[in-house]
C-alpha positions, 0 to 999 in steps of 0.5 A: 140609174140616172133621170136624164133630167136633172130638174125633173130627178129633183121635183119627183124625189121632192114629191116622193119625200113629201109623199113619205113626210105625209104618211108618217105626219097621218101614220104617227102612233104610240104603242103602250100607254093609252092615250086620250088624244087622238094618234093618228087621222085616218084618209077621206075622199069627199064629193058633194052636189046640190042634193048631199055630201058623200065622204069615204074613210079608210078605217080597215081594221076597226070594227063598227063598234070601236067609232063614232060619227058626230055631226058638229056645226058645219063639220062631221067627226069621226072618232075612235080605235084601231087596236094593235096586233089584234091579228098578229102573232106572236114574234119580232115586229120587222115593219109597222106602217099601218096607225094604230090607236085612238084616231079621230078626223074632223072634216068641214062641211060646206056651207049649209045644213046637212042631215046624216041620212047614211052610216055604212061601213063596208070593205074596211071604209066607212061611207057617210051620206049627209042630206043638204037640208032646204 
């Protein structure tokens, strides 16, 4: 069916197909060999008030012993592995869209000093509180 709207047509599918070049740059991954440079960056929601930073990372499927969080100079780094098929079985593989492999997302912090007061992962996401320090 055609949109009524030719320049409303072009911007949504302009949309669509950044939306598809976004998710395969973020889904990118190699199976086999292991690699020591990270595959994949994993998705965040971020929000901060005068009192802390609160981040949200999708990490479905990686277990609390496969990253690590760091806290660098004015950035926060979560790194680790997702493994492959771990819950599949055996047969053909027909669509594989969820990363997998080494990952690791670096997210810049505003400016100021923070403390990590809060590491939890709940629902397949991975909760950071960072304390704003005086």
């Amino acid at each position: 069916m055609r949109h009524p709207d030719p320049s409303a047509w072009m911007l949504a599918e302009a949309v669509e197909l950044l939306q598809t070049a976004d998710r395969l740059n973020r889904q990118f991954f190699q199976i086999g060999q292991p690699s020591e440079s990270p595959c994949w960056e994993p998705p965040v929601d971020m929000y901060v008030n005068d009192r802390e930073v609160g981040l949200l990372i999708a990490l479905p499927g990686v277990a609390p012993e496969r990253f690590e969080v760091a806290l660098e100079q004015q950035a926060i780094v979560v790194r680790g592995e997702r493994s492959f098929g771990a819950s599949l079985g055996p047969g053909a593989i027909l669509r594989l869209e969820i990363p997998y492999g080494r990952f690791e997302r670096r997210i810049r912090l505003p400016f100021g000093s923070f403390q990590l007061t809060e590491i939890l992962l709940e629902n397949g996401c991975l909760k950071l509180t960072l304390e704003r320090l005086k």
